[in-house]
C-alpha positions, -999 to +999 in steps of 0.1 A: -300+120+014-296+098-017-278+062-012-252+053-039-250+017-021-263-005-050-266+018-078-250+015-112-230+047-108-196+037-097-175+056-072-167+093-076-137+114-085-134+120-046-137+090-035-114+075-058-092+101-040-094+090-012-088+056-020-056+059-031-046+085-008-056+062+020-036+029+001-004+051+000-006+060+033-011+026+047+022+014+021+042+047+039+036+028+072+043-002+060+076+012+044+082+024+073+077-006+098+100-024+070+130+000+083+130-011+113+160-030+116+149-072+119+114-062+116+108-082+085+125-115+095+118-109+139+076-105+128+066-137+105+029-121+103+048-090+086+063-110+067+034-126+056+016-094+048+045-079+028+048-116+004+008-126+004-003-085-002+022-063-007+047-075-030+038-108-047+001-124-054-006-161-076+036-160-080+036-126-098+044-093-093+008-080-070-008-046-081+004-029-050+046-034-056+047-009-080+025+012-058+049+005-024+082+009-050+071+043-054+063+045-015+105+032-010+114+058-038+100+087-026+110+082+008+149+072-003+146+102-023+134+127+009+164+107+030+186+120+003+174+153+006 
């Protein structure tokens, strides 16, 4: 079976795939977790994780807040439904 640890060929289509299904599935819990009423200011380590990773990183906007406003969208958008 041929090892793609340590090559020069980056990851594949698929695994790219998976990737991102895998990040917008943890930001759908986290979404989630966020609904629950108090949860953000009751938990300080959610908190921390929604501020440090989620939202902002070096006092800008981190790459996964657009990724978990799309998350908030599409769920506001099913609660509509």
């Amino acid at each position: 079976m041929p090892s793609t640890c340590g090559s020069d060929a980056g990851p594949s289509a698929a695994q790219k795939d998976r990737h991102e299904d895998l990040l917008r599935s943890c930001l759908r819990a986290i979404d989630w977790i966020a609904c629950i009423p108090n949860a953000v200011t009751m938990v300080p380590a959610f908190k921390t994780l929604l501020d440090r990773k989620v939202l902002v990183s070096n006092d800008s906007v981190g790459p996964m807040a657009h990724r978990y406003a799309d998350v908030q969208r599409e769920r506001k958008e099913a609660d509509d439904a």
